[in-house]
C-alpha positions in Angstrom: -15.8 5.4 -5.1 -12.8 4.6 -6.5 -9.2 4.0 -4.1 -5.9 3.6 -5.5 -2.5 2.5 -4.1 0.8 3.4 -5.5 4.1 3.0 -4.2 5.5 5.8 -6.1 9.1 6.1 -5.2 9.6 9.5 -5.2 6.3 11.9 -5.7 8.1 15.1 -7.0 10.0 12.7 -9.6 6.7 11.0 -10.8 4.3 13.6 -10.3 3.3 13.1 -14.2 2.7 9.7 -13.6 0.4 10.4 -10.8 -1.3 12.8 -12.9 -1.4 10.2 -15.8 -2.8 7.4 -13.9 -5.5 10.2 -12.5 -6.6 11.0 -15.9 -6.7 6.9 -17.3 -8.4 5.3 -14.7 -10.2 8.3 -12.6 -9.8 7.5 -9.3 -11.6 9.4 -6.2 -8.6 8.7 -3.8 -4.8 8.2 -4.0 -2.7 6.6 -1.4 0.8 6.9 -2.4 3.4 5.1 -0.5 7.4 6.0 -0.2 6.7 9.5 -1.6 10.6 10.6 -0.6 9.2 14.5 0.1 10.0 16.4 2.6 7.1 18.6 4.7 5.3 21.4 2.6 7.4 20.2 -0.3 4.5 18.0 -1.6 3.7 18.8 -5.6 -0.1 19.3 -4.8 -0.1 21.9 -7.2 0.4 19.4 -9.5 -3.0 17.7 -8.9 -5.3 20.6 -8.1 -5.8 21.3 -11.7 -7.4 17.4 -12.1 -9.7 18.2 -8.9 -7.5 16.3 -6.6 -7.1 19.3 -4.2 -7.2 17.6 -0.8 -3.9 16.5 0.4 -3.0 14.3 3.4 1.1 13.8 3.8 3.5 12.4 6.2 6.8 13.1 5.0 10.4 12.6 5.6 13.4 14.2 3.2 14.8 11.2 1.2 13.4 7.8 2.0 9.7 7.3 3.4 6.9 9.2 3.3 3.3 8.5 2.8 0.3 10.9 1.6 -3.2 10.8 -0.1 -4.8 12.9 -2.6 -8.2 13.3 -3.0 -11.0 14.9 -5.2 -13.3 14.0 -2.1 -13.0 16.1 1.0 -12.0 14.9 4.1 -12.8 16.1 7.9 -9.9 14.4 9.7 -6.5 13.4 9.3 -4.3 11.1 11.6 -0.9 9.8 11.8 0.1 7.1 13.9 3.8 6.5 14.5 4.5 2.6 15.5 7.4 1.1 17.4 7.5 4.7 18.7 9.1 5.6 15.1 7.7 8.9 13.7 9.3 7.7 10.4 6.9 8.7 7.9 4.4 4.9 7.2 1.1 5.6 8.1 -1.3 8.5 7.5 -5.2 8.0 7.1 -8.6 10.5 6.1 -11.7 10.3 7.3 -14.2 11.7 4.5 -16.6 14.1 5.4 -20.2 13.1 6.0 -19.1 9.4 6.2 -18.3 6.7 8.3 -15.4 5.6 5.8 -11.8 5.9 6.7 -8.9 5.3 4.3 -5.3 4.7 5.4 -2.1 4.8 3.4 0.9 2.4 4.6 4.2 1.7 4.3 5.6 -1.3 6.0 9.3 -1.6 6.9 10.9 -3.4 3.8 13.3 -5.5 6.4 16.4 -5.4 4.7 18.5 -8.7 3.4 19.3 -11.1 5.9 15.5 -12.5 7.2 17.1 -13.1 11.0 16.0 -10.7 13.7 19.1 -11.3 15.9 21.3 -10.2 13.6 19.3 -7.7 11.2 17.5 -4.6 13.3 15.6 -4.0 10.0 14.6 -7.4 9.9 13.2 -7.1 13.4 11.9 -4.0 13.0 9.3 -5.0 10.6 8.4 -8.4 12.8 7.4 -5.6 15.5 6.2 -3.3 13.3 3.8 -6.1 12.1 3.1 -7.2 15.5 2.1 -3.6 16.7 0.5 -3.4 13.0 -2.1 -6.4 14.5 -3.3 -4.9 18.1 -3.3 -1.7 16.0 -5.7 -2.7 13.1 -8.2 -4.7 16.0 -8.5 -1.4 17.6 -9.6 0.4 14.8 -12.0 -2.4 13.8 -13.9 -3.3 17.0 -14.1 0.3 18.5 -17.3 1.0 15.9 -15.9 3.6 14.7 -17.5 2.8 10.7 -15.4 1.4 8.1 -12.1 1.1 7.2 -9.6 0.7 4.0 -6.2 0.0 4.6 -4.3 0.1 1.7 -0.1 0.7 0.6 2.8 -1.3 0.5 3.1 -3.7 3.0 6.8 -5.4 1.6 5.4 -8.6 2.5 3.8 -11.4 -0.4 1.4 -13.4 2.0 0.7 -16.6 -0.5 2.2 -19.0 -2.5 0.4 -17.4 -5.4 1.6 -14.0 -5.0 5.5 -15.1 -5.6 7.1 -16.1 -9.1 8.7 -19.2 -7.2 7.2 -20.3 -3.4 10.2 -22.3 -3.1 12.4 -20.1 -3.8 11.6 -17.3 -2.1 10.9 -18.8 1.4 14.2 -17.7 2.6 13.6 -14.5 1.0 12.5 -11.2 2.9 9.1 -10.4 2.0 7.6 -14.1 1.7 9.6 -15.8 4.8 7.0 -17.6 7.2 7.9 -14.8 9.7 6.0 -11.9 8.0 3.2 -13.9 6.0 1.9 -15.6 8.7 2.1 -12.0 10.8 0.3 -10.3 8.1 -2.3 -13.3 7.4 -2.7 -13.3 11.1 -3.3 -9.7 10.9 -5.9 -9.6 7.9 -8.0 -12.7 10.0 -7.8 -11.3 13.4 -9.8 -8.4 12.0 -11.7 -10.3 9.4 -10.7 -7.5 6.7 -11.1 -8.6 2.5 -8.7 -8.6 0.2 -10.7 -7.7 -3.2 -7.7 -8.3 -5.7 -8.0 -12.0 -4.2 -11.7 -12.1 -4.7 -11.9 -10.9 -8.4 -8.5 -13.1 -9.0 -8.5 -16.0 -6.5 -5.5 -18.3 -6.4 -3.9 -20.1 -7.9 -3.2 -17.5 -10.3 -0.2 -15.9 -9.9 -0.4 -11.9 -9.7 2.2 -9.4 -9.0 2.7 -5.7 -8.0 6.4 -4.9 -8.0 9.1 -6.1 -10.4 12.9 -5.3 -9.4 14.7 -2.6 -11.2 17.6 -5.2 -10.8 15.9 -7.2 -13.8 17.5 -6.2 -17.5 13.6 -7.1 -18.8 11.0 -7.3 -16.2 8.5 -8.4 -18.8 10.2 -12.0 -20.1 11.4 -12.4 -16.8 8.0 -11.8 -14.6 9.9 -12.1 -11.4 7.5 -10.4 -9.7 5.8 -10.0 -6.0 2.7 -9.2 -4.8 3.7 -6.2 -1.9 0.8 -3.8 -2.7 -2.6 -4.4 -1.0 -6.3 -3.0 -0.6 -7.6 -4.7 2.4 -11.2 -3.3 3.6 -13.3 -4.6 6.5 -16.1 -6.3 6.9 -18.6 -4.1 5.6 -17.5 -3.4 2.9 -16.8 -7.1 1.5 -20.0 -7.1 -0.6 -19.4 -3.6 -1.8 -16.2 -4.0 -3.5 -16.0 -4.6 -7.3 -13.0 -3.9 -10.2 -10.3 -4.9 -8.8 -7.0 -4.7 -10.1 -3.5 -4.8 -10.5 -2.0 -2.3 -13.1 1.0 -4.2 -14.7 1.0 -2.4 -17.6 2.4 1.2 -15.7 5.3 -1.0 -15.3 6.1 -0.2 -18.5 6.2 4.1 -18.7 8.7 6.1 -18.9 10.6 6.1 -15.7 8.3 3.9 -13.8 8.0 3.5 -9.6 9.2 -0.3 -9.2 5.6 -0.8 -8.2 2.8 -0.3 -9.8 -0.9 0.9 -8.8 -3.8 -1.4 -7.2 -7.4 0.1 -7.4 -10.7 -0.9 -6.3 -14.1 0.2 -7.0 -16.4 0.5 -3.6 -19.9 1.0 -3.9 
């Protein structure tokens, strides 16, 4: 089986880019992150016609939003809404006949200023990470089969996964406030990271490039935000991985581009 994550930045706008990736690389699942589509707005006609007729979505008009699309069929969907928030970050499938469970997330990006006392966004996403911790134990140690947690988590947890360490330690997304929430998080519940496995440190491997840059490329300012995380039982099973730098490049692009995994 293979999973994909894509922070897509807008769904409806990028549909054929979706539909493009689904056609290159042939994944089996889709979680798409910041999809910017309102309820029973989602383009899953758009999909159907690849086999990719089973849609999960939690959706908000303008900003937010995550979904999954899926050639497999699923039994259950769920939606969990932390800090009490039902602002669109989380959605999940379980897949029919199996003890697998895939979720699609979207972490708070945090805003500018990396200081919780004077930035509510800033603190937001410390207790958004915080709840994210108790949150991912719980599904983990309650048996309840594996798990795949995948989507943009606006947070580069190693030195690797920055263009400069040094310089973006004040920065929000690779302050010591959210990587050692989310390295705490990834631990407590023993979950993999398979792009780290197939490409272990120190080499240096993005997912997101600003739009802010005049050429992305030369520059390769880049950040690692987009994760596949699976637990323990599927460590061993987990083969492919990869970072897809070169959608960067089309027409139009999301700021972020796909991560995929094979699981066997």
């Amino acid at each position: 089986m293979r999973i994909a994550t894509w922070n897509i930045n807008s769904v409806r706008l990028r549909a054929g880019l979706i539909n493009r990736l689904l056609e290159q690389h042939q994944p089996d699942i889709v979680c798409l992150q910041e999809t910017k589509c309102p309820p029973g707005q989602f383009p899953a006609s758009e999909f159907a016609p690849l086999g990719y007729e089973f849609i999960a979505e939690n959706g908000l008009s303008g900003h937010h939003g995550v979904a999954i699309i899926s050639r497999v069929p699923f039994d259950q969907m769920d939606i969990h809404s932390f800090c009490g928030q039902n602002d669109g970050r989380h959605v999940s499938i379980r897949l029919a006949d199996s003890n697998l469970t895939v979720h699609s997330l979207y972490i708070p990006a945090g805003g500018d200023e990396p200081n919780p006392d004077t930035n509510p966004k800033f603190s937001h996403k410390l207790a958004f990470l915080d709840e994210m911790k108790s949150w991912t134990s719980t599904h983990i140690s309650n048996g309840n089969g594996d798990h795949v947690f995948t989507g943009d988590f606006n947070v580069a947890p190693l030195e690797s996964d920055v263009w400069s360490h040094k310089q973006l330690l004040k920065i929000v997304s690779h302050t010591p406030q959210e990587t050692e929430r989310l390295l705490d998080i990834q631990s407590s519940s023993n979950l993999h990271d398979p792009i780290r496995a197939e490409i272990p440190e120190p080499s240096k491997i993005y997912s997101w490039w600003s739009y802010r840059s005049r050429d992305w490329q030369a520059s390769d300012r880049g950040r690692r935000l987009d994760h596949i995380w699976v637990s323990e039982g599927l460590a061993g099973k987990c083969s492919n991985a990869a970072i897809l730098k070169d959608v960067r490049g089309w027409e139009r692009p999301s700021d972020h581009v796909p991560v995929l995994v094979d699981i066997t």
